[in-house]
N, C-alpha and C positions, 0 to 999 in steps of 0.2 A: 545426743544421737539425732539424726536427721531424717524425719519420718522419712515413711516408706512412700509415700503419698506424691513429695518432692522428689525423691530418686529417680521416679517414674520418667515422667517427663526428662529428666538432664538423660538421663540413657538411650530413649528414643531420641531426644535431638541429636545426641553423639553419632548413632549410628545411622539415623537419617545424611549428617554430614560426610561420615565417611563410608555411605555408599555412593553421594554425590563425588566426592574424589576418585572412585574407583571405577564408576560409571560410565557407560559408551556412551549415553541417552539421559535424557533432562527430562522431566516436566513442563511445559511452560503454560502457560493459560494468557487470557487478551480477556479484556471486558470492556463490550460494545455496550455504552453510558447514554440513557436519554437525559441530555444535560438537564439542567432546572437555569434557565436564561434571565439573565436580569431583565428590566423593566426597559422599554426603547427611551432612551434620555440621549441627548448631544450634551447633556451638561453632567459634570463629576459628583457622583455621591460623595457621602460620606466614609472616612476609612473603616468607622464600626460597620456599614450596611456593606459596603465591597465584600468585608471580611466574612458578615453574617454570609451572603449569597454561598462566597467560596467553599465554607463549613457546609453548608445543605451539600454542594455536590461532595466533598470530599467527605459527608457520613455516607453516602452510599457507596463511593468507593472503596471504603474501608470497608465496608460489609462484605464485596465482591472481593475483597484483597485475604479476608479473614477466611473466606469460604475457600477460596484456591488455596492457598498455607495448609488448611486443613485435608484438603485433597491431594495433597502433596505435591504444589506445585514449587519450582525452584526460582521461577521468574515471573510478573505479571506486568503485562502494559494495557497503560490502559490509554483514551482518544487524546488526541488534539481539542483543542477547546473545549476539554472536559472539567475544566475546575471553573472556570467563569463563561463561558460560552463568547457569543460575539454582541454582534450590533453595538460597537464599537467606535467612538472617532480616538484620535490621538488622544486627545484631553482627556474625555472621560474612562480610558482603559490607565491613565496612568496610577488612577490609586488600588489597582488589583495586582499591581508589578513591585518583585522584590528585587534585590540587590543580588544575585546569584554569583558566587567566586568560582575562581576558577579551580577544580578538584583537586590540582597539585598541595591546596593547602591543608588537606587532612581533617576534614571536619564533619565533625557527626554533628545537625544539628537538634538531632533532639536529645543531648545531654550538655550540649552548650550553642544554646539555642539565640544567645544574644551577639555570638560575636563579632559578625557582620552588618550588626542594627540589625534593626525589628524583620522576622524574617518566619511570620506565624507558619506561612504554608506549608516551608521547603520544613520548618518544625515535624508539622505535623505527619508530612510525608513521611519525614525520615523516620517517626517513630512507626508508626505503621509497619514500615520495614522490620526496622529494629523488635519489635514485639512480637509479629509474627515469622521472625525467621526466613524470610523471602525478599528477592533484588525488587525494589517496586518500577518501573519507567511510568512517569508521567508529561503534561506538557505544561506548561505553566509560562509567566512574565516577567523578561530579567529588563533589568533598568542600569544604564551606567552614563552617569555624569561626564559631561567635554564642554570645549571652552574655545575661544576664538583661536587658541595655537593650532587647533586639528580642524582644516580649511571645510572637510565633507560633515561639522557638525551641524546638527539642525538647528535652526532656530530658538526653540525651546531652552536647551543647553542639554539635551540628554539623546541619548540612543536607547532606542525599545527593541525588543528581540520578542518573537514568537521562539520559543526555547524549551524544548528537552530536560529530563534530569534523568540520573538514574541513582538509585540508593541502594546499597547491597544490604547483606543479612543484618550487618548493625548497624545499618543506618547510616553508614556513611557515604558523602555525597562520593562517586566515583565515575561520573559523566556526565557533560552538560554539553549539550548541543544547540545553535544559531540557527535557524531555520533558511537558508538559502534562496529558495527559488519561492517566493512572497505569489502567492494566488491573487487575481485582481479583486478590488474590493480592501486588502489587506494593509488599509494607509497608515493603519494605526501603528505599522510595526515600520522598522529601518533593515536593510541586508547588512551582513555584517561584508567588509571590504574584500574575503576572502572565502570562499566554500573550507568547511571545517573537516575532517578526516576526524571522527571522532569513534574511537576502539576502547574497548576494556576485556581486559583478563577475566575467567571464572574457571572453577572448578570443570567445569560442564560448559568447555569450548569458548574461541573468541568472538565477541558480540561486535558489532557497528549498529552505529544509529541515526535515521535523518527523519524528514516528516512530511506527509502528505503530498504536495505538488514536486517536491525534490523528484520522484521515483521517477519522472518521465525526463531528467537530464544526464550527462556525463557528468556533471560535476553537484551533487557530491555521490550520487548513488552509484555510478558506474564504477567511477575511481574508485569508492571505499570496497567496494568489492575484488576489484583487479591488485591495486596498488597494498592492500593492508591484509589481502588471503583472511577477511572473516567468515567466518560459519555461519553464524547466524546476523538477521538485520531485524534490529528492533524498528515497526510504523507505526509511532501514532497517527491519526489522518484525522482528518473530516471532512469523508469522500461523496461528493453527489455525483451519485447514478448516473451515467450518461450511454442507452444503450445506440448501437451498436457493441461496440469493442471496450468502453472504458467503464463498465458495471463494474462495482470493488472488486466484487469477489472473483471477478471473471480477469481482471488484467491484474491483479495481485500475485495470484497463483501462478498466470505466465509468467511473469518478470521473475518466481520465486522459479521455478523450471529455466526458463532462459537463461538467468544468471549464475548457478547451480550451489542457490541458497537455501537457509531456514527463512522464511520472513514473516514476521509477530506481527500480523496486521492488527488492531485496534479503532475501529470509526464510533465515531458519532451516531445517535439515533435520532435521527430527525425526519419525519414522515414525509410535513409540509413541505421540507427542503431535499428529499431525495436523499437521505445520507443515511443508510445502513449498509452493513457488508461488513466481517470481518470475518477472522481464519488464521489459523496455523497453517502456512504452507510450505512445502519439501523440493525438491527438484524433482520428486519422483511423482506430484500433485498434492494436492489440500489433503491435511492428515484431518481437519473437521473446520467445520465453516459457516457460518449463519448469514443468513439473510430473510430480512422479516421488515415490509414493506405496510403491513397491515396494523400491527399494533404501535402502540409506545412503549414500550418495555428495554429495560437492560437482557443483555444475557452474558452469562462467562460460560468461557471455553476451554475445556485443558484439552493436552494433547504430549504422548510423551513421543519425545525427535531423537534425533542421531546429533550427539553434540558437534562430532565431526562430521558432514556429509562425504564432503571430498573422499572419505575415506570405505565410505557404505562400500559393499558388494555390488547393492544396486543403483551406486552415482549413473546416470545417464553419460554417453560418451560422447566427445567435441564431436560436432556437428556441423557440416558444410552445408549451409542453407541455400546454395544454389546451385549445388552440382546436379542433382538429375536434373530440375527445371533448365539449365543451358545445354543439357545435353538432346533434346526435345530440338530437332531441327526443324519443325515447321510447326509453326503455332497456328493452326486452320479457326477459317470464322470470325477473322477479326472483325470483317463488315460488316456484321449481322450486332451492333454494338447501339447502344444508347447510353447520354451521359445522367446524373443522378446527385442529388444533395443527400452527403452526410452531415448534417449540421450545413456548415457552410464549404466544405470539402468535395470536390466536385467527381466524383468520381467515372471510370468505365465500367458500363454493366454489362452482362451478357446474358440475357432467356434461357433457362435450364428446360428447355419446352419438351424434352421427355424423361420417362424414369428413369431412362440410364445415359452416360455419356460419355465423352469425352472430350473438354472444353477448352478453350484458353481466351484470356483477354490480357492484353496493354494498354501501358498506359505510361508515357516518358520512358525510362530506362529499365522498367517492370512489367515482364510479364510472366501472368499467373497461370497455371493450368490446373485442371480438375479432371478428376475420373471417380466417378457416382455411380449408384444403384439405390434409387431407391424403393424400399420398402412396401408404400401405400400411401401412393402423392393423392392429396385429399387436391380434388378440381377447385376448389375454392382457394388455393395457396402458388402462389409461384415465389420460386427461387430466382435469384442471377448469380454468378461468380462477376466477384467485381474488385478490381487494382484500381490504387490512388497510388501514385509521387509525386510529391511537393510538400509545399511549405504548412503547415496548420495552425490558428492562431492569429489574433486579431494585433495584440501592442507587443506579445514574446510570439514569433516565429520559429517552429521549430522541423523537423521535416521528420516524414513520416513516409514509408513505401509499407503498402498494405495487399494484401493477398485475401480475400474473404467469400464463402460460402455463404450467403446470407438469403433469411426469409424477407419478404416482403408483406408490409401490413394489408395490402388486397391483392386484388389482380389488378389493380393501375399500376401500370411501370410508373407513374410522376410518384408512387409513394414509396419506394424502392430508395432502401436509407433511413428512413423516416423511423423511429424507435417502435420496438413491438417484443413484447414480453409472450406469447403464448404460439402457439403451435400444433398442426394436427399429423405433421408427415416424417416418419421415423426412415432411414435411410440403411440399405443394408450395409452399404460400403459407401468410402470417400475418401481420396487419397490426391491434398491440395499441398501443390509445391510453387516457388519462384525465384525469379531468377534476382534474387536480392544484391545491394551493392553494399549490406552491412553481413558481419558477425553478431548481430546483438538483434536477433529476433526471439518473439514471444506468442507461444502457439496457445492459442485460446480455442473453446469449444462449450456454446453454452445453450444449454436444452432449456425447453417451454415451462414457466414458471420461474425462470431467472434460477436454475439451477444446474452445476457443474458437472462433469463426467468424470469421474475420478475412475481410474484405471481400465476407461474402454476407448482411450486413442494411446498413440505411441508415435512418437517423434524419429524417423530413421536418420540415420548418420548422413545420405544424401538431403535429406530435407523438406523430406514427406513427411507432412502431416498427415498421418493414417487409421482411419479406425480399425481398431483390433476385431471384432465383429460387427452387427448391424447396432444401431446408437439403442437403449433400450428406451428412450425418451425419444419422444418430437424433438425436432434442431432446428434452433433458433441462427445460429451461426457458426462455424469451423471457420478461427483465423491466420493468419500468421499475420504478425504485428511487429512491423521492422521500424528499428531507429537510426537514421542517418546525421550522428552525434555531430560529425563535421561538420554537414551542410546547414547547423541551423545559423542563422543570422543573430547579430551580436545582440545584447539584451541591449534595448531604448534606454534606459533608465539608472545602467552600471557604466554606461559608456562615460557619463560626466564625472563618472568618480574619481 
């Protein structure tokens, strides 16, 4: 007879499973990892210290993996550069990279864990999965050997890939994904010749998956979304901070809005390097979201989704992002303008010089208009509404039309752009539109302390970005954030391929 003890257990996982089959809605959790980084070397350890390093971070992620399981999570991702971190040349990352097959082959590796050669990590992952009943995504280093027949091999004799995995409930490997659009700095890895479409099946909705620097192109994050109808987009990342507009958690959530996905964001925690921010986010805004710029700490997140969105009551509806803004027959004020560095992006500003308004500025084929009220504009603070079009981007050029409400760190107009986390002026109303040349805008809104508005703005069908009442935070900035997929110039670096 078979204690009572054992029954337990096999009963609850049963029905835990077959409520996930029957289920509109998932669990999913993300765990944002402050790596443990190796030692800065240009020269290659040893394969036992590689190995030892990788084990230290992947015991904590198993703690965070065990924890979500236990909470009833269905899926967990966790960062980009979370199992070895970086500081990295070619050479010395080659002995932290495994052989990774490709999933058609049917392989659990943690019940036959040799048969690809030595293959400790994607091992290890897999049983993780497999023991606690949960799909793991992680990001790891695949390796594949070429030879003077295939003309774009590197010198070395091998191709490196910054790479994706995904391992379902037993463990078996069922997605692995190439990292496409390589961040600068990222010499150590190779593009693979082709952007990947890479989908899988579950109980609880179709998944896609790509990583970090991907999110900001058409190919593969745009496509996988249009072309393959997924529900959800697994991110790993290892996102530094960049305010204005590209803070994780602030253009993560847009793109998860704009695009009308789930997206399992996953960063990095790196203080010194600006990289925290992660989130569960919905097309309807971040279901829960961290950002923690002060400590070193891990954190996990669950959050339970709509496995289908598409199908929600409250999907957001296709949206014409520049129909009211063209319907504005005179844009007043344009001379009353000065220009402004974001970064190196040059933008058109405009003086919000009273508490209420009603604004526009251009700039190339964009222009923005604003209608404000605010609140209790502290005299120590000034606003502009300010449009950028063109190109963004020092060696990858890519184009960008922007529309933004934004604080200024003094009363100097030269500092207007310049990054600024905190704020004193809450805004009773604001309703920012433009006359965009894309479909594929992403309305951001982020208040003083590098935090989100979750359910006090709302996107109209014309292409107003509107608050629903007055912000209950100081505002850092209200954007819309447009991408003009066509016009960017070809990548320097794929062209010789």
């Amino acid at each position: 007879m078979v204690p009572s003890q054992a029954v337990l257990p096999a009963v609850v996982f049963a029905l835990t499973a077959l409520q996930a089959l029957a289920s509109d809605t998932f669990i999913a959790a993300v765990y944002e990892h402050a790596v443990i980084l190796p030692d800065p070397t240009e020269e290659p350890v040893s394969p036992s210290d590689a190995l030892a390093l990788m084990n230290k971070n992947m015991d904590v992620l198993e703690g965070a993996i065990k924890e979500a399981a236990q909470q009833g999570a269905h899926i967990i991702v966790t960062p980009e550069d979370g199992i070895y971190g970086w500081r990295f040349t070619r050479e010395s990352i080659y002995l932290y990279l495994e052989d990774i097959p490709d999933p058609v082959v049917n392989w659990i590796p943690c019940t036959d864990p040799s048969r690809f050669g030595p293959a400790p990590v994607q091992e290890r992952l897999s049983c993780m999965a497999r023991n606690n009943s949960i799909y793991v995504v992680a990001n790891i280093g695949d390796k594949k050997p070429c030879d003077s027949s295939d003309p774009g091999c590197p010198r070395d004799g091998r191709y490196q890939y910054n790479t994706d995995v995904v391992f379902d409930t037993q463990g078996k490997l069922v997605a692995r994904y190439h990292k496409y659009n390589l961040f600068r700095g990222e010499t150590q890895f190779n593009y693979p010749k082709e952007p990947e479409a890479v989908t899988f099946e579950t109980p609880f909705g179709k998944f896609g998956i790509f990583t970090c620097f991907d999110i900001l192109f058409y190919e593969p994050a745009v496509a996988l979304v249009n072309k393959m109808q997924v529900d959800t987009v697994l991110f790993p990342t290892a996102w530094m901070n960049v305010l204005p507009f590209l803070t994780a958690i602030e253009f993560h959530s847009a793109w998860a809005m704009g695009m009308g996905v789930n997206l399992l964001s996953a960063n990095t925690h790196n203080t010194s390097m600006a990289m925290t921010g992660s989130g569960l986010f919905t097309p309807e805004g971040p279901a829960t979201y961290h950002y923690d710029s002060a400590t070193e700490e891990g954190h996990l997140l669950l959050a339970e989704l709509s496995a289908q969105p598409r199908l929600s009551p409250t999907y957001p509806p296709a949206i014409n992002w520049s129909l009211y803004a063209t319907s504005i027959k005179k844009f007043p004020g344009e001379n009353s303008t000065f220009l402004g560095a974001v970064r190196r992006d040059i933008f058109t500003f405009r003086e919000l010089r009273h508490k209420d308004g009603n604004y526009s500025v251009c700039q190339g084929d964009l222009c923005c208009h604003l209608v404000y009220k605010m609140s209790n504009k502290s005299k120590d603070e000034v606003y502009v509404l300010g449009a950028f079009d063109g190109l963004h981007g020092s060696l990858i050029k890519y184009h960008w039309q922007i529309c933004s409400l934004l604080k200024c760190p003094s009363t100097n107009l030269s500092t207007c752009g310049k990054p600024v986390e905190t704020a004193q002026t809450k805004f009773e109303m604001f309703s920012l539109s433009g006359t965009f040349g894309t479909s594929y805008v992403f309305p951001e809104v982020l208040y003083s302390g590098v935090q989100l508005a979750p359910g006090e703005f709302e996107v109209l069908r014309d292409g107003r970005l509107k608050s629903k009442r007055g912000t209950s935070k100081p505002l850092i900035t209200a954007t819309l954030f447009g991408r003009l997929y066509e016009k960017d110039q070809p990548h320097p670096l794929r062209t010789s391929l």
